[in-house]
C-alpha positions in Angstrom: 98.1 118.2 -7.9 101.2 120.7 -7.0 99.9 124.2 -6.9 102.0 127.2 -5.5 99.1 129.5 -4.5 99.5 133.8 -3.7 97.9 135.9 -2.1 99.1 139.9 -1.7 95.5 141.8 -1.6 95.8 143.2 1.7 98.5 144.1 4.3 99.2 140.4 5.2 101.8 138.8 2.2 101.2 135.0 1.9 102.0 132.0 -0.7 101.4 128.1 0.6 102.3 125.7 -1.5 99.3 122.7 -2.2 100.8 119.3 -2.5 99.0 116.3 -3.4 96.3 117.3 -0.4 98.6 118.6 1.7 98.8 123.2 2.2 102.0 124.4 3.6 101.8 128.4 4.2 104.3 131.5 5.1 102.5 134.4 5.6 103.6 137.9 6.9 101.6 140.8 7.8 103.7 144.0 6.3 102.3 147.0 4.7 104.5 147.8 1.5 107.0 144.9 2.3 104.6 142.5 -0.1 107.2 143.1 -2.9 110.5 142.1 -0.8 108.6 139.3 0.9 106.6 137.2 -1.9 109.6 135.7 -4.2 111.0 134.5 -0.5 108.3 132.8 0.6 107.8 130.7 -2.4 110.9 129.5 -2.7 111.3 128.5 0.9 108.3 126.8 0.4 109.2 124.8 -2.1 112.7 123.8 -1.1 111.2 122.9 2.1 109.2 120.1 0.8 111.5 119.3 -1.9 109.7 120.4 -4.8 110.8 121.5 -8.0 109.4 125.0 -9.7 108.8 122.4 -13.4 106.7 120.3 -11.0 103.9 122.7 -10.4 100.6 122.3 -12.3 99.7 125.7 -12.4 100.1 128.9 -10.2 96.9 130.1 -8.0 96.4 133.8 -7.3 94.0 136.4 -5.0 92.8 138.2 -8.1 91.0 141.1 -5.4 89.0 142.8 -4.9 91.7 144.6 -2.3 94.5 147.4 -1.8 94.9 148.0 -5.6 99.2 148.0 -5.6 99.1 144.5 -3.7 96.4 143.1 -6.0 98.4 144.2 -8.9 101.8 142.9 -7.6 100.2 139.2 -7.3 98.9 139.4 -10.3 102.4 140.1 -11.6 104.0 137.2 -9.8 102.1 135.2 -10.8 102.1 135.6 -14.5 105.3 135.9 -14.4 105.9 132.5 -13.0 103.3 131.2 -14.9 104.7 132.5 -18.3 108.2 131.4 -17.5 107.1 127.5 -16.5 104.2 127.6 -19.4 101.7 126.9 -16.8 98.0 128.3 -16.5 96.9 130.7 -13.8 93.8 129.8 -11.0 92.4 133.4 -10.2 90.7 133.3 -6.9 88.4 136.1 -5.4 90.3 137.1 -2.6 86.5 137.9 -0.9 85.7 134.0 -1.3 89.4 133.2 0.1 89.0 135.2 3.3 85.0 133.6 3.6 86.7 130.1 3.5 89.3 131.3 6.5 86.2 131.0 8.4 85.1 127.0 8.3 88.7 126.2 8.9 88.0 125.8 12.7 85.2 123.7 12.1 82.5 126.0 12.6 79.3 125.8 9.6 77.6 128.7 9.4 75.1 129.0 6.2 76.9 131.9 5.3 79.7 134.1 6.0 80.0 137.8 5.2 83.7 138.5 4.1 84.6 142.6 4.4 87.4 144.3 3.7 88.7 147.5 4.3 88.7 149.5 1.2 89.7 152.8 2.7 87.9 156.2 1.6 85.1 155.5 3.9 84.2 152.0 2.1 84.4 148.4 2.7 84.9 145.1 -0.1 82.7 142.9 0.8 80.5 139.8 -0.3 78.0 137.2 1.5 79.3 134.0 0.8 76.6 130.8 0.8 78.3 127.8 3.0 78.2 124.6 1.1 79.8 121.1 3.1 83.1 122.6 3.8 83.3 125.1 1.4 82.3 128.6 0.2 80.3 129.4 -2.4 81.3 132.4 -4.7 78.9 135.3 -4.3 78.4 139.1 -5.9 81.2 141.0 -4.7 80.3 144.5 -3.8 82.0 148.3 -2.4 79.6 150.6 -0.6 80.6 152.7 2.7 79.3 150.8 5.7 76.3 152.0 6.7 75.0 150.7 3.3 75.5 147.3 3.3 72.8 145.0 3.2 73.8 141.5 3.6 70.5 139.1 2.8 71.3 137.1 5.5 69.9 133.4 5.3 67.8 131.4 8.1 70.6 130.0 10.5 73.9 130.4 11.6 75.9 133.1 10.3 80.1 134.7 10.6 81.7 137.5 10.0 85.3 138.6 9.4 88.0 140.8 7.6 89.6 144.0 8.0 86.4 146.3 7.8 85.1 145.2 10.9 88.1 146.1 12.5 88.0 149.5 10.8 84.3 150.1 11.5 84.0 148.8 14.8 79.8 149.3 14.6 79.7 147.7 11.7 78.9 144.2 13.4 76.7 145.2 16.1 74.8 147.1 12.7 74.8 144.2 11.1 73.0 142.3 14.3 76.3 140.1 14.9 77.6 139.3 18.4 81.3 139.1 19.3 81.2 135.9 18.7 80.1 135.7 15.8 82.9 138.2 14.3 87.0 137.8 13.3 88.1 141.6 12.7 91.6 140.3 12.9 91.5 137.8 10.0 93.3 138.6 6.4 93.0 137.1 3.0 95.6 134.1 3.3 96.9 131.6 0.1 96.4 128.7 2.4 92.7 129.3 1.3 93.4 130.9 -2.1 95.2 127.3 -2.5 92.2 125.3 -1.3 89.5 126.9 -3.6 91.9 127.2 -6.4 92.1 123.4 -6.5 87.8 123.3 -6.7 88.4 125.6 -9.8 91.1 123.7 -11.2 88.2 120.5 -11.1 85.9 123.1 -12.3 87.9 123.9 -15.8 88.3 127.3 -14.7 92.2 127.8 -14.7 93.3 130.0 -17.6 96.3 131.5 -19.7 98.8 133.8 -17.7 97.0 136.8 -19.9 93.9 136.2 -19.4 94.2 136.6 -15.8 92.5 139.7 -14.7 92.3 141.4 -11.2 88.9 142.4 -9.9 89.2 146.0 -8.4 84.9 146.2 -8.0 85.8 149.9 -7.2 85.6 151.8 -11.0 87.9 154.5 -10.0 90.9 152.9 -7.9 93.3 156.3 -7.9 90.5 158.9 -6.2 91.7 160.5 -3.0 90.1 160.1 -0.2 90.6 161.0 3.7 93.5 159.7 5.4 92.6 157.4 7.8 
């Protein structure tokens, strides 16, 4: 299985390239760079391990929800690629993605809360079920902070993304502990790649257009405060 895998939904750009097993990632964090940076990385990805574009099985892609231009933009890319190779596309929730982030370091919590910031006073977020040494999809939601209402379940739980970086009282809200909290961590293809392969298994890879971004948000284009 050789899938190029992208992931734009936030201010960190990444593609990783899946190889027979294998994930080889670039990622970059730069706000409004995705654009410049995105091509780049695949291509040094691939001629770093030798691999020609006609080799791939399909092209993965963070479908959101997430900063609505980036989301867009690797959308774009990768219908584009897909189109011009006659490959299908793997949408991936980029909630799900940044949940996986969290088991990579061996840690099982029973679930993980993935959150986002999604500016105007709200965060992205979902409560992703841990199953073996994945994540489970789960209902992804946008609500301003002090609304959210994770059902945690009995045992161990993790959180992590942007919002709790943005919302520093989220977490002690929320009844975590430092510990038990990444407010540095991003939405990252090496993930994106990982669960896009379980969906690949699953049947669930489709035609370039009928891959659809998932904004959760109704109205993406409403001001809000700066922040």
């Amino acid at each position: 299985m050789r899938l190029i895998a992208i992931e734009t939904a936030s201010e960190q750009c990444s593609a990783a390239l899946y190889l027979d097993g294998t994930i080889y990632a670039l990622r970059e964090r730069a706000a409004r760079r995705h654009g410049e940076l995105i091509l780049g990385q695949i291509e040094q990805l691939l001629e770093a391990a030798g691999v020609d574009r006609s080799s791939l099985d399909g092209i993965a892609v963070g479908r959101g929800p997430g900063a609505f231009t980036g989301v867009r933009l690797g959308l774009g890319v990768a219908q584009g690629i897909a189109f011009a190779l006659d490959r299908p596309v793997v949408p991936v929730s980029t909630l799900q993605a940044l949940a996986q982030q969290a088991l990579r370091g061996g840690a099982r919590p029973t679930a993980v809360l993935a959150g986002l910031d999604a500016r105007m006073g709200e965060v992205y977020w979902a409560l992703c079920p841990v199953q073996g040494d994945r994540v489970l999809p789960a209902s992804e939601q946008v609500d301003a902070p002090a609304d959210l209402r994770p059902q945690w379940p009995d045992g161990g739980r993790f959180a992590l993304g942007s919002a709790f970086a943005a919302y520093p009282d989220l977490a002690p809200a929320l009844g975590l502990e430092a510990s038990q909290v990444d407010a540095h961590a991003l939405p990252d293809a090496h993930d994106v790649a990982l669960l896009a392969v379980d969906a690949w298994e699953r049947g669930e890879a489709v035609a370039p257009e009928e891959a659809q971004p998932v904004y959760v948000r109704d109205d993406v284009a409403r001001p809000g405060p700066a922040r």
